[in-house]
C-alpha positions as CSV (number, residue, x, y, z in Angstrom):
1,X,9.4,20.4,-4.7
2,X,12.6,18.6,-4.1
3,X,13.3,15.1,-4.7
4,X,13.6,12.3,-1.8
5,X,17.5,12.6,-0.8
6,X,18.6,9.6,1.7
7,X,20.7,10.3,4.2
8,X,22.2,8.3,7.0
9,X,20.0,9.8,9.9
10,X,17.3,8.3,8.0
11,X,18.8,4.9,8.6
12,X,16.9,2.2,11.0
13,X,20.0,0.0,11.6
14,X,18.6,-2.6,9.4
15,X,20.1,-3.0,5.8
16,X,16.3,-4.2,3.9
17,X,14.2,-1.7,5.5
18,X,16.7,0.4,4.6
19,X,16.8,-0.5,1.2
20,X,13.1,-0.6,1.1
21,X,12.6,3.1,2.1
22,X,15.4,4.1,-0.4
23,X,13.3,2.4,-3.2
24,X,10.3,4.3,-1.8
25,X,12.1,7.3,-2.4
26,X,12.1,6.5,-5.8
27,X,8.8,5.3,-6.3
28,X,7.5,8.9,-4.8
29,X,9.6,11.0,-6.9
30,X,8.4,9.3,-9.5
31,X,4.8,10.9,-9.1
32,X,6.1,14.4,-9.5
33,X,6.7,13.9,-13.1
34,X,5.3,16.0,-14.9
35,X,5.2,14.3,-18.1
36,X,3.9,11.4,-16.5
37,X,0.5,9.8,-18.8
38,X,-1.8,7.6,-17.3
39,X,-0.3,4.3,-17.9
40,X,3.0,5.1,-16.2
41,X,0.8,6.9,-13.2
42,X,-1.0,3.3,-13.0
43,X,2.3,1.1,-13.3
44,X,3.9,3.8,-10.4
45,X,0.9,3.4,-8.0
46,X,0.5,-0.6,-9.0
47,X,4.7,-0.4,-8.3
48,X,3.8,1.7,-4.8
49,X,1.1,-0.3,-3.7
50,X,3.2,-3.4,-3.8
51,X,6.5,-2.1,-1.9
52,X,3.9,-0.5,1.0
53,X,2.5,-3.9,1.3
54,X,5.8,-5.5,1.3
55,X,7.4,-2.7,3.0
56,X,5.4,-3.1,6.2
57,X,5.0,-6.6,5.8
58,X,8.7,-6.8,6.8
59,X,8.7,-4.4,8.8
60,X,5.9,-5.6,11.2
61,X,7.5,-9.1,11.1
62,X,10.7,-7.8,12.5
63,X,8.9,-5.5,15.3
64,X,6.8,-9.0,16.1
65,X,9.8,-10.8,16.5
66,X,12.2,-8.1,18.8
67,X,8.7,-7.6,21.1
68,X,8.7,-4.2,20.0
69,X,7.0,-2.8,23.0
70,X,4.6,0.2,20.7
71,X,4.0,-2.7,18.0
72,X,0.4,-1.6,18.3
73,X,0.6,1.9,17.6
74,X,2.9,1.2,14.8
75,X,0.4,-1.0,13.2
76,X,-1.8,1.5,13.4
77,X,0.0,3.9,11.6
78,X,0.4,1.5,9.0
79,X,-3.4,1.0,8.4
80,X,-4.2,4.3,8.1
81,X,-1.6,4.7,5.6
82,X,-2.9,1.9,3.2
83,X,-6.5,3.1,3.6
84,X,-5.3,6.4,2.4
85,X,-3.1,5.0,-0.5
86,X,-6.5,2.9,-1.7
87,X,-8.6,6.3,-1.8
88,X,-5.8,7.8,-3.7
89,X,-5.4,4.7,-5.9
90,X,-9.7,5.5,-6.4
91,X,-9.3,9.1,-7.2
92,X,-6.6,8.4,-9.6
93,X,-8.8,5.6,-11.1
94,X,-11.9,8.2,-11.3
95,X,-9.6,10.1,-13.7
96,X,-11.3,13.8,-12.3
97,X,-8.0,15.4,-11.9
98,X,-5.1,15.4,-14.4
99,X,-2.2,13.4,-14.1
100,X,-0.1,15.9,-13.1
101,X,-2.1,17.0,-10.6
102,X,-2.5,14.1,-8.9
103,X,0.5,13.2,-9.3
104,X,1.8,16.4,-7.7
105,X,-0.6,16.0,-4.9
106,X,0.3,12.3,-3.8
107,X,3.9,13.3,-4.1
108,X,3.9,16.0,-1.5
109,X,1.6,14.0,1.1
110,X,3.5,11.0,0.5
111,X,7.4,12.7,1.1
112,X,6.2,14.2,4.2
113,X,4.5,11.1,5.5
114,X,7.1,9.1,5.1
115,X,10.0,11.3,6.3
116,X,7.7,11.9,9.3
117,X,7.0,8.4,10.0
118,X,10.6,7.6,9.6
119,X,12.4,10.1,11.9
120,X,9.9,9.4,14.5
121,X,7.7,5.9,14.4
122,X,10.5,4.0,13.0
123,X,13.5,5.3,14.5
124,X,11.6,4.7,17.4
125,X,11.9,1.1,16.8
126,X,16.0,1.3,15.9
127,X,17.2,0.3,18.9
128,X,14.7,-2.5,19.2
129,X,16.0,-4.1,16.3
130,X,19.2,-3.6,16.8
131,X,20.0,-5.3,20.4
């Protein structure tokens, strides 16, 4: 599969979140390695984990504060993702599959997740926190 390219369409109009999907980018690629052993598998999902939670931290806080009018359904969205990302984080941690695998696996649900969730929920929000 290919890697994560940004481009400016993907752009919300705000310079962190930006910056915060770009290093998502990263982070996802990262799972496609092939070569990848199970330490650096745990230090990419610890590293994921932490920039979802910070990601949408940041980004519910700036939809809070513009009164983004389909906060809710955004939020929703949001916790859906994180209970998937804690099942995956348990299948990784049940070792049943091999690395690559999994690795493989989480990085084509995760690149079309959050392309999808980024041309659609959150450009949604663009001109909300933009005015």
């Amino acid at each position: 599969m290919s890697r994560l390219q940004w481009c400016e369409g993907y752009s919300v109009g705000n310079a962190a979140i930006d910056q915060q999907h770009k290093e998502l980018f990263s982070l996802i690629d990262r799972l496609e390695d092939k070569d990848m052993d199970a330490s650096a598998m745990s230090v990419t999902f610890q590293k994921l984990d932490y920039y979802v939670r910070e990601h949408f931290r940041d980004e519910e806080e700036l939809l809070k504060a513009c009164n983004y009018d389909d906060l809710e359904a955004h939020l929703r969205q949001h916790d859906e993702f994180r209970a998937w990302l804690e099942t995956a984080k348990l299948s990784f941690s049940s070792g049943a599959e091999e690395n690559h695998v999994i690795g493989g696996n989480l990085h084509g649900f995760l690149r079309e997740w959050l392309l999808s969730h980024i041309l659609s929920a959150d450009q949604a929000y663009k001109t909300w926190i933009t005015k």
